[in-house]
Backbone as CSV, one residue per row, in Angstrom:
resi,resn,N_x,N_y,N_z,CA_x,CA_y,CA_z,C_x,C_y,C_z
1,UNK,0.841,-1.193,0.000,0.000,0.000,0.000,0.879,1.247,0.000
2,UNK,0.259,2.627,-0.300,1.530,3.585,-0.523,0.670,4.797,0.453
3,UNK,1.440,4.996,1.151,1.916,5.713,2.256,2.435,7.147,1.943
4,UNK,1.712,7.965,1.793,2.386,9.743,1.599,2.862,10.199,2.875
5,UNK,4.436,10.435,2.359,5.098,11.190,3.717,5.609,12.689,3.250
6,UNK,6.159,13.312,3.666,7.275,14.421,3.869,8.122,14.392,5.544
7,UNK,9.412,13.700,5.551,10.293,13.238,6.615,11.136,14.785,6.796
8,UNK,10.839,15.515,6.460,11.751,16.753,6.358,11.213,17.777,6.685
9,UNK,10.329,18.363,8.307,9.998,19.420,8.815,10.436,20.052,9.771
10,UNK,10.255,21.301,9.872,10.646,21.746,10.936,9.668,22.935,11.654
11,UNK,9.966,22.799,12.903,9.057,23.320,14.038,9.341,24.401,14.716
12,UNK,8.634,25.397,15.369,9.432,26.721,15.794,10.554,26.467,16.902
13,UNK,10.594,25.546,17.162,12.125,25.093,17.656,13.383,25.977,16.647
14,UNK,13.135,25.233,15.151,14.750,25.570,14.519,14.165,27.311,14.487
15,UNK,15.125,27.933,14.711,15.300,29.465,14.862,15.345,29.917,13.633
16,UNK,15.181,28.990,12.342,14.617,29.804,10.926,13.343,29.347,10.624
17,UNK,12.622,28.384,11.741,11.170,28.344,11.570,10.573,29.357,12.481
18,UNK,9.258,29.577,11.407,7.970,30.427,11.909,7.602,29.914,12.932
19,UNK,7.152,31.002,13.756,6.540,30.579,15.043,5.305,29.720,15.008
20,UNK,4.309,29.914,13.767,3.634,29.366,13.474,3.428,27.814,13.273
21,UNK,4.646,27.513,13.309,5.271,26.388,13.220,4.889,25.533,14.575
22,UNK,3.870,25.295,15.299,3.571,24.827,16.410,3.327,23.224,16.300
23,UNK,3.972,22.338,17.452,3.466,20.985,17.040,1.701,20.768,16.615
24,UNK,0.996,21.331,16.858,-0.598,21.362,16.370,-0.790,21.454,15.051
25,UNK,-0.271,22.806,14.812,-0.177,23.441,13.364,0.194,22.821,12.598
26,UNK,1.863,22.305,12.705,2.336,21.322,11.367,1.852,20.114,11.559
27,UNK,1.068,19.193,12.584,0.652,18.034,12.210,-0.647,18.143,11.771
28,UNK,-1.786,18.884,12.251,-2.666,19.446,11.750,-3.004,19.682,10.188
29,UNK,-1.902,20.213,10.033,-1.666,20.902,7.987,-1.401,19.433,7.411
30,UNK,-0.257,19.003,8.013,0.355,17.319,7.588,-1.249,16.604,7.088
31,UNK,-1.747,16.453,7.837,-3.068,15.845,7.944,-4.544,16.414,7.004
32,UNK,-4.175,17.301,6.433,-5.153,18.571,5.584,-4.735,18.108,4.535
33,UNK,-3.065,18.137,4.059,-2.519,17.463,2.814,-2.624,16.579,2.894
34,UNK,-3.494,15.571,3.263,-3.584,14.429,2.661,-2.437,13.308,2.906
35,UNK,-1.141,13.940,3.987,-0.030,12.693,4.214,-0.369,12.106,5.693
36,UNK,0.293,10.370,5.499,0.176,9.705,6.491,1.268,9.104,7.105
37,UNK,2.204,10.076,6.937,3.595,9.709,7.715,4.449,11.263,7.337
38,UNK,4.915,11.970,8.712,5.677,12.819,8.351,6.799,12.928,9.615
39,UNK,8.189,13.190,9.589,9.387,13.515,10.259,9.229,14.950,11.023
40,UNK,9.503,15.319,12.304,9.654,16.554,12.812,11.522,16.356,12.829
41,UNK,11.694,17.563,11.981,13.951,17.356,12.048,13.906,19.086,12.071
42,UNK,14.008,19.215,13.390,14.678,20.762,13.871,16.026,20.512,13.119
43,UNK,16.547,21.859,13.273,18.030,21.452,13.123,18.413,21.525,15.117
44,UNK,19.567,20.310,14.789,20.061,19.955,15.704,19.500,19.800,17.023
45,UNK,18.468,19.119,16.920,17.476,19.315,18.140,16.124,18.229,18.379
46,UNK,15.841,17.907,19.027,14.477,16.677,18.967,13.651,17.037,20.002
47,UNK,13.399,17.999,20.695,13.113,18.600,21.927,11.337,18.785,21.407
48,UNK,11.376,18.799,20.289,9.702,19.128,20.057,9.052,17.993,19.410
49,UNK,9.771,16.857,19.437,9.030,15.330,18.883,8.259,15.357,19.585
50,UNK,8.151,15.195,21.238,7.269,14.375,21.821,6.053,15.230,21.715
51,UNK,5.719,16.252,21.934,4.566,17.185,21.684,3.971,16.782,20.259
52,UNK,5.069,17.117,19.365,4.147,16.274,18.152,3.413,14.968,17.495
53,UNK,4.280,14.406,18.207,4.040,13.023,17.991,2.962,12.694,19.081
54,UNK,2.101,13.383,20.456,1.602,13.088,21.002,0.218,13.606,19.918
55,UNK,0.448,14.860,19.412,-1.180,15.325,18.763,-0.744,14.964,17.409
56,UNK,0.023,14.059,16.711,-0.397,12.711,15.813,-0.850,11.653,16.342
57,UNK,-1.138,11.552,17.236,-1.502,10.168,18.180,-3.181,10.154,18.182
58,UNK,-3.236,11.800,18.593,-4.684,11.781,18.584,-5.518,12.412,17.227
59,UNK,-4.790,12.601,16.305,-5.477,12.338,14.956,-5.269,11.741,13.904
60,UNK,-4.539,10.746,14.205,-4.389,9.518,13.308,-3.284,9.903,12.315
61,UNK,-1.998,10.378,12.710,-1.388,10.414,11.614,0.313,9.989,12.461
62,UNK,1.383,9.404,11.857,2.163,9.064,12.130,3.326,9.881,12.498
63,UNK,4.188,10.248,13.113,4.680,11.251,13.458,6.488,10.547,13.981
64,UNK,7.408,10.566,13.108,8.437,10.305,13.331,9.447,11.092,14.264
65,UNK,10.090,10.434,15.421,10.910,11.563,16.146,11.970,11.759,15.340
66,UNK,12.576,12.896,14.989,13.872,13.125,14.040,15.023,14.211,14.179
67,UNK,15.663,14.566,13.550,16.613,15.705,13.455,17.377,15.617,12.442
68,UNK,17.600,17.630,11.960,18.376,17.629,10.863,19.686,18.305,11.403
69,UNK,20.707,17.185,11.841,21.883,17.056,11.770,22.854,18.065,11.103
70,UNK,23.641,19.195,11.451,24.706,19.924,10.966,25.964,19.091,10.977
71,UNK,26.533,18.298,10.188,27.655,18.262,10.589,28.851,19.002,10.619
72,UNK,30.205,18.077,11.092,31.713,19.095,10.878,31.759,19.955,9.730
73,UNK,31.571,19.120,8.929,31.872,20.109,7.278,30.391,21.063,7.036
74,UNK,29.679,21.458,7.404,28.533,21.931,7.300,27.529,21.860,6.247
75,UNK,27.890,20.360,6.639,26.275,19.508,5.821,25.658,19.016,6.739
76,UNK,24.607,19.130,5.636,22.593,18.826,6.647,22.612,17.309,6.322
77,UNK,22.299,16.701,7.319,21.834,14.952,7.296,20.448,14.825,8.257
78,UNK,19.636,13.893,7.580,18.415,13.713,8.088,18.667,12.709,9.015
79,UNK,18.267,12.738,10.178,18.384,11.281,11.541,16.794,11.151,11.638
80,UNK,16.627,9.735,11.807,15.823,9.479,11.944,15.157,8.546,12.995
81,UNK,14.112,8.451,13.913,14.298,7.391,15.534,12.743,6.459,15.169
82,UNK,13.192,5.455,15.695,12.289,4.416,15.860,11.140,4.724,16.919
83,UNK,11.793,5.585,17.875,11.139,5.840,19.579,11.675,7.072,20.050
84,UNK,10.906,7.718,20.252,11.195,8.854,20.915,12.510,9.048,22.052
85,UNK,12.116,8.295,22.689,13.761,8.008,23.594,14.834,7.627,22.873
86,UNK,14.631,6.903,21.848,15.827,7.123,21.213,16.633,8.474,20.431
87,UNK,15.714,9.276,20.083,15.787,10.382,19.390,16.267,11.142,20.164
88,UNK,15.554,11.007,21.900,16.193,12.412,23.144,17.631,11.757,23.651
89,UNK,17.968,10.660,23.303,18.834,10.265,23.535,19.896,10.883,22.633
90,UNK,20.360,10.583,21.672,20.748,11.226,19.976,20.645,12.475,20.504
91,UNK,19.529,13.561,21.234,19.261,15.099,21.147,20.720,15.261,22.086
92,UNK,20.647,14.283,23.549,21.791,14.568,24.096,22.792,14.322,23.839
93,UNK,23.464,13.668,23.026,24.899,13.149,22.604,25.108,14.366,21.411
94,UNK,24.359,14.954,20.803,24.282,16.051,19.552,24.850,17.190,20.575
95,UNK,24.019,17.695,21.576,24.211,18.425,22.493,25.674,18.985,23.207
96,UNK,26.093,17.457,23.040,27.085,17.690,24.076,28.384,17.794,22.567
97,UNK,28.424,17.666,21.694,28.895,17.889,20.619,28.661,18.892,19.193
98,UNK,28.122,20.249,20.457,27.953,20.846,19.418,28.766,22.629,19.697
99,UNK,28.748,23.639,19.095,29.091,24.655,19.573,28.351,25.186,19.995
100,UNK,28.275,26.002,21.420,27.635,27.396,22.549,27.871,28.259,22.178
101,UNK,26.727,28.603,21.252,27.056,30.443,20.785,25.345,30.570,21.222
102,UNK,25.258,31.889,22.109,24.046,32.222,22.925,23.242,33.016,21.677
103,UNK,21.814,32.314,21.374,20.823,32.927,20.576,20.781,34.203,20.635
104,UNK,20.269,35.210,19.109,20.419,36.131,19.245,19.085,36.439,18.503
105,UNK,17.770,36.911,19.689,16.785,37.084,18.944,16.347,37.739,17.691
106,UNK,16.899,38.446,17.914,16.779,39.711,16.947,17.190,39.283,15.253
107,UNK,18.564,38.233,15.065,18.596,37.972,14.390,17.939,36.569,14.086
108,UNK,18.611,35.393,14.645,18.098,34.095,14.734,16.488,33.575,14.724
109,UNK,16.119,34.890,15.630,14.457,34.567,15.816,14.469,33.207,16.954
110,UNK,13.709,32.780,18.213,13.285,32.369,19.231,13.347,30.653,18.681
111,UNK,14.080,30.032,19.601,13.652,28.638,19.463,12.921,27.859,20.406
112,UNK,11.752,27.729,20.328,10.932,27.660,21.167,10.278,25.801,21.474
113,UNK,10.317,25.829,23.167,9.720,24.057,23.203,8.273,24.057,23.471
114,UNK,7.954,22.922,22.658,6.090,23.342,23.553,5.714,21.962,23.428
115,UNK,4.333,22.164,24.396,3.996,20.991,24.958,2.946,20.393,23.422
116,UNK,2.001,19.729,23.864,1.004,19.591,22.807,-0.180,20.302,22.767
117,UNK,0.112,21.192,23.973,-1.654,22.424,23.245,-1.031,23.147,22.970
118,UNK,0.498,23.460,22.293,1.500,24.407,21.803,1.442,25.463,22.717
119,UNK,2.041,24.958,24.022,2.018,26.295,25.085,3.604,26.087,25.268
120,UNK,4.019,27.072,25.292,5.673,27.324,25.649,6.299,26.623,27.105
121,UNK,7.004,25.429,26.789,7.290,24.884,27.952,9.027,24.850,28.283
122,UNK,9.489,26.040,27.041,10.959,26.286,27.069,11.690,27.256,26.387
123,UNK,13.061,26.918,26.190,13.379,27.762,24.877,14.632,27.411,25.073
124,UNK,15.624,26.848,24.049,16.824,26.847,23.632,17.655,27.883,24.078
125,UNK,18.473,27.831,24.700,19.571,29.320,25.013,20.592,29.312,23.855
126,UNK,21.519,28.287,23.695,21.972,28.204,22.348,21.892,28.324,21.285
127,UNK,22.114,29.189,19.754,21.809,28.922,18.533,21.890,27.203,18.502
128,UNK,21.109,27.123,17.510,20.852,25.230,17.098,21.885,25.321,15.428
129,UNK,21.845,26.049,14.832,22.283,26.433,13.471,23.995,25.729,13.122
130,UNK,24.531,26.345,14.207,25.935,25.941,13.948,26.335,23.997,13.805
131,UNK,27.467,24.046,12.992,28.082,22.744,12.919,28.366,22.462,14.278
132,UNK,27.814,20.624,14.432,28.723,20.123,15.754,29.752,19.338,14.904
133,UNK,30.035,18.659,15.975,31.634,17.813,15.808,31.261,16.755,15.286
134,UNK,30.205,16.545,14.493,29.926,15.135,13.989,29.882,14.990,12.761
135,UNK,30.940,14.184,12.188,31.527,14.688,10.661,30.934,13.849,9.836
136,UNK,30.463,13.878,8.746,29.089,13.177,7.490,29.698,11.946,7.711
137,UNK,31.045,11.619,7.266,31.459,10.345,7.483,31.575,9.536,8.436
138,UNK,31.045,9.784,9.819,30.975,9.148,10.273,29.185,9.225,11.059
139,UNK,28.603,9.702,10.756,27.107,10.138,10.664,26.345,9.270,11.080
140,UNK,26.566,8.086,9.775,25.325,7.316,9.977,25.829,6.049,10.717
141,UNK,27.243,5.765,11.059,27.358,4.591,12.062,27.243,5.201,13.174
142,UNK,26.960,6.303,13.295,26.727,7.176,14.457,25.247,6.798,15.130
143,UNK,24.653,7.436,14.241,23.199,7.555,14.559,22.538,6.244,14.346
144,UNK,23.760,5.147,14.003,22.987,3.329,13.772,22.862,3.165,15.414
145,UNK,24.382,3.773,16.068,24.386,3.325,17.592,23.697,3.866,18.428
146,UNK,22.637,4.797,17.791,21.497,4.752,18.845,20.216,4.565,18.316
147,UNK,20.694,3.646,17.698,18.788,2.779,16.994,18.282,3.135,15.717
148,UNK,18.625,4.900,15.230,18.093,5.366,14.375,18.537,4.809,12.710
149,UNK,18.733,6.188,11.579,18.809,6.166,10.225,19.536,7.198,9.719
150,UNK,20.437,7.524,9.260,20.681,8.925,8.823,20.939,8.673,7.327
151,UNK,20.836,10.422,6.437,20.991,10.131,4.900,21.147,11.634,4.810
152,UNK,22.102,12.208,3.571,22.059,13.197,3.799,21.028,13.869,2.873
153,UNK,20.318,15.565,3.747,19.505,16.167,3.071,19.762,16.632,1.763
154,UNK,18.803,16.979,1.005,18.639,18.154,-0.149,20.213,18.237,-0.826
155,UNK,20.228,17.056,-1.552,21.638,16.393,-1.994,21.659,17.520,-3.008
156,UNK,20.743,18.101,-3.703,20.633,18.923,-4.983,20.253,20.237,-4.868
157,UNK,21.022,20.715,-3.417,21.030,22.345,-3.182,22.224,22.739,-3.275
158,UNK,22.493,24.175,-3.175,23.766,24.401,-3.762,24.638,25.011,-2.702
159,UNK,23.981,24.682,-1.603,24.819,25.011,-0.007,24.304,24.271,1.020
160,UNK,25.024,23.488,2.276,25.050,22.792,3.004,24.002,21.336,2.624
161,UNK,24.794,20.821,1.626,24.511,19.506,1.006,25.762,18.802,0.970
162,UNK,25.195,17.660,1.079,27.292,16.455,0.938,27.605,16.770,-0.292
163,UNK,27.128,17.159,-2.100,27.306,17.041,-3.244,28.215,18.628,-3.584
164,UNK,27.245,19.705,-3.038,28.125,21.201,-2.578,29.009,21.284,-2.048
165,UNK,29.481,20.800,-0.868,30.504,20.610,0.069,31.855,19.703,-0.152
166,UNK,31.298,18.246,-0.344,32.361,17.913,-0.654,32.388,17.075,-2.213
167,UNK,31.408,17.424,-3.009,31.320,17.174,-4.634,31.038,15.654,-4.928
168,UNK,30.757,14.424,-3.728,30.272,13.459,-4.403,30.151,12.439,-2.812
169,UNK,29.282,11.690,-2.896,28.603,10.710,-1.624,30.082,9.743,-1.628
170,UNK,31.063,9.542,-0.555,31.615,8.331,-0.931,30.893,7.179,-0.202
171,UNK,31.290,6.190,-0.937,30.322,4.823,-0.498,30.679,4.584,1.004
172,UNK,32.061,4.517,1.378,32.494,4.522,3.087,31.503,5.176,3.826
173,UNK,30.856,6.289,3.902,30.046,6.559,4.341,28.829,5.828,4.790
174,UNK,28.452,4.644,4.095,26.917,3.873,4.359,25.373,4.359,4.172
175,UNK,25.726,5.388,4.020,23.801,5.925,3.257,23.289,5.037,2.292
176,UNK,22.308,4.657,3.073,21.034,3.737,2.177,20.001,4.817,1.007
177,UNK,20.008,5.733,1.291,19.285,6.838,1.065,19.513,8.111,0.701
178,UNK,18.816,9.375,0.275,19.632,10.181,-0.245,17.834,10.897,-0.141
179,UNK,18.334,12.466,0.397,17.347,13.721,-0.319,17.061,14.262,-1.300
180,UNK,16.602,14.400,-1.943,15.991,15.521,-2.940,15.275,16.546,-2.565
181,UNK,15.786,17.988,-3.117,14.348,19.087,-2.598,13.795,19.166,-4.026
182,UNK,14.096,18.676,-5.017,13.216,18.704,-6.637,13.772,17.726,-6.876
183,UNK,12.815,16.870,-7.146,12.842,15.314,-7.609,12.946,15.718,-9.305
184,UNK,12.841,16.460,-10.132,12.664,16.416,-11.073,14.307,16.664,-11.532
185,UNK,14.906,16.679,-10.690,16.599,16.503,-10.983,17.281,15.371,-11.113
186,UNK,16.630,14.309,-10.572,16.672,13.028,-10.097,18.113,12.557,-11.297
187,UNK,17.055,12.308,-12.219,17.899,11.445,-13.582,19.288,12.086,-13.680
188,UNK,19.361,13.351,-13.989,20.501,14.400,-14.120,21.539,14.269,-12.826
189,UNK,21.214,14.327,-11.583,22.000,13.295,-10.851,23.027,12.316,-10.682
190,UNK,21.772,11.816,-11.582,21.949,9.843,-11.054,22.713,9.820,-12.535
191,UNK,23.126,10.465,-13.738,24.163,10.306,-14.313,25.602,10.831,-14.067
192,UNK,25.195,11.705,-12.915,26.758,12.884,-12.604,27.518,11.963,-11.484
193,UNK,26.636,11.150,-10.672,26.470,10.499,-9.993,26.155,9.094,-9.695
194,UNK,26.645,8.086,-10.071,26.170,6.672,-10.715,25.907,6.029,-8.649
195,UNK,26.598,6.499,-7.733,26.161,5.697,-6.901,24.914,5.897,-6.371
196,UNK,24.240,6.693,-7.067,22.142,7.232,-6.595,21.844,5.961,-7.065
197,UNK,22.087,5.632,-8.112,21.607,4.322,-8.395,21.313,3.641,-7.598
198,UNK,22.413,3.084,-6.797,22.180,2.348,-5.119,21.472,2.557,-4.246
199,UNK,21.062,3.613,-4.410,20.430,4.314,-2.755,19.193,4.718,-3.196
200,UNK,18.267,4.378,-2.396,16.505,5.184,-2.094,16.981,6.527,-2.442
201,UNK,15.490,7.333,-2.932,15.448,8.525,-2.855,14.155,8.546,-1.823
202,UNK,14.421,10.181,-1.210,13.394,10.816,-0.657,13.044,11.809,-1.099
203,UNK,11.865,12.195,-1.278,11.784,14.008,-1.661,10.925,14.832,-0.256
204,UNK,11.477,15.715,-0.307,10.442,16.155,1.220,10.901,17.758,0.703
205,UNK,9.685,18.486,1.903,9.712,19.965,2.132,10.657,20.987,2.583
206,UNK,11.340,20.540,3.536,12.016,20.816,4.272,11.758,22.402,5.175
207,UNK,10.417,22.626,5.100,9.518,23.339,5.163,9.799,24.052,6.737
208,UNK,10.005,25.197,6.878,10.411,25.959,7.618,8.964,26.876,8.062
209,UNK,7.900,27.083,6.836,6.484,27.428,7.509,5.462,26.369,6.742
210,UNK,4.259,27.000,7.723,2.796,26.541,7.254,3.029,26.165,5.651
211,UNK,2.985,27.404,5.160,2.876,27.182,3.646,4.058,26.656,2.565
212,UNK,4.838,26.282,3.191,5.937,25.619,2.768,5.674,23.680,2.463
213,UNK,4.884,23.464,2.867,4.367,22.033,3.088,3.605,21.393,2.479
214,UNK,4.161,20.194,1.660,3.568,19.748,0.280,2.284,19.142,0.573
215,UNK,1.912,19.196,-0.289,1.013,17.922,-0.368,1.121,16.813,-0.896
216,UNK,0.151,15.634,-0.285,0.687,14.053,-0.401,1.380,14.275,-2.060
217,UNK,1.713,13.665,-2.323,2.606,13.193,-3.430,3.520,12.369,-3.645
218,UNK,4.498,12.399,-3.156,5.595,11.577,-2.156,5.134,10.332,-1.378
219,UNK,5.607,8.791,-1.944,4.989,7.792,-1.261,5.866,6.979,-1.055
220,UNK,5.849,5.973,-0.176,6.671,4.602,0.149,5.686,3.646,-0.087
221,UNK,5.887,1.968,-0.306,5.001,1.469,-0.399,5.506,0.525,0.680
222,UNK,4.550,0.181,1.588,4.996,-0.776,2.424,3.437,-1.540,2.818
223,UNK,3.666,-2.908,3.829,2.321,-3.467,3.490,1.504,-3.044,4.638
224,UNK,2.654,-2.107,5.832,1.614,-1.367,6.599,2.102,-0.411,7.170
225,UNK,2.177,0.658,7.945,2.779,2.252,8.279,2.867,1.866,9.083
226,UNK,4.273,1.797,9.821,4.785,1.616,11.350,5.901,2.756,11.084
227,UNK,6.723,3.412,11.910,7.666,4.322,12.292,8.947,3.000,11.726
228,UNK,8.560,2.025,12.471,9.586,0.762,12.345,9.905,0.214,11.010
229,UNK,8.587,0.628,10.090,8.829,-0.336,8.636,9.199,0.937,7.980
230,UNK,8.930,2.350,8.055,9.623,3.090,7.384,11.081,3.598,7.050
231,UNK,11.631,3.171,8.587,13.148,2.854,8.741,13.746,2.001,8.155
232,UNK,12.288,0.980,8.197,13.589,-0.322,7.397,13.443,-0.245,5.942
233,UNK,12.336,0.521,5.227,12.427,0.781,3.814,13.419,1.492,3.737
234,UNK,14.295,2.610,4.195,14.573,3.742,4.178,15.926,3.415,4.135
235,UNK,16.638,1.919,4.679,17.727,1.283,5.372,18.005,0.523,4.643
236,UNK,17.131,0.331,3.603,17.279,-1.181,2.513,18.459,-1.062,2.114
237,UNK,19.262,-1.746,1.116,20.450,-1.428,0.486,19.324,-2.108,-1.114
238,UNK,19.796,-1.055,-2.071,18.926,-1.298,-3.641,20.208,-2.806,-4.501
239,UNK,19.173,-3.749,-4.681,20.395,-4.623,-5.450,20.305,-4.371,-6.109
């Protein structure tokens, strides 16, 4: 059966999302478009899964705990958690490996935690933005050792992507998977690039507001929507 996701959102947590951006709001909209599986990936941060994933609980839509990963070289990688504790787990090991430069409202804009009636139950003191110490290549045996998935984002942007940065995926790395923010690049790619061949694609929003957020389109086919079987589609290796 096929399953519409977008694994690539973000919540007024990341300090270049709209405030509007409330766990209600984006699962709410998620659920208006017509998708039945979507990722919350702050950058560098998982602090607003559980709020979301609690009001996907109560309207039927699937809600992955996640994060979009800065690494050393300042590329974006998507992580992805089976369980929420695994994800706050991952939030703290990110944490403790990342740089303390104190938010600056004015520019950054507020990174904000909230519960699930989107009432403010925090706020980040740190920018989330900056690179931690966790370098692409070693990423995803990273984020294997705490249960999750990683792949890197929006392979076909022209800043903080692995293809911009360092000009090509090496296989040492282990990505099962790979981003797209325009799938319609795909082919053009996958000739500049012969190891896409190997690897899943994803296409997602990466949607920073309300109106940034696709509609269903984007599908996996699996024979039923678990958090668990989307990982393991996502993890396949392509023969």
């Amino acid at each position: 059966m096929n399953y519409y996701y977008d694994l690539h959102i973000h919540s007024c947590l990341s300090p270049c999302g709209d405030m509007d951006m409330t766990p209600n709001n984006l699962v709410n909209m998620a659920k208006l478009l017509g998708l039945d599986v979507i990722a919350l990936t702050d950058h560098n941060s998982s602090l607003n899964c559980e709020a979301a994933m609690e009001v996907g609980r109560e309207i039927g839509l699937k809600v992955i705990p996640g994060m979009e990963l800065t690494t050393s070289e300042d590329i974006h990688a998507v992580c992805l958690f089976p369980t929420l504790e695994k994800a706050l787990c991952w939030n703290e090991y990110v944490d403790m490996h990342r740089i303390k430069i104190r938010n600056r409202h004015d520019i950054y804009g507020r990174q904000v935690i909230m519960n699930r009636f989107d009432e403010e139950i925090g706020e980040v003191e740190h920018l989330l933005l900056p690179a931690t110490e966790i370098s692409i290549m070693s990423a995803y045996n990273k984020v294997k050792e705490f249960g999750g998935i990683c792949y890197p984002a929006h392979i076909d942007r022209d800043s903080l992507s692995i293809l911009s940065v360092l000009g090509e995926i090496d296989p040492s790395c282990g990505f099962k998977t790979f981003e797209l923010a325009d799938r319609n690049k795909l082919s053009t790619l996958k000739q500049q690039h012969p190891i896409l061949e190997k690897m899943n694609m994803v296409s997602c929003s990466d949607a920073h507001y309300l109106e940034n957020m696709k509609e269903a389109e984007n599908y996996l086919s699996l024979d039923e929507l678990s958090i668990e079987g989307v990982l393991a589609a996502l993890d396949n290796i392509i023969n």
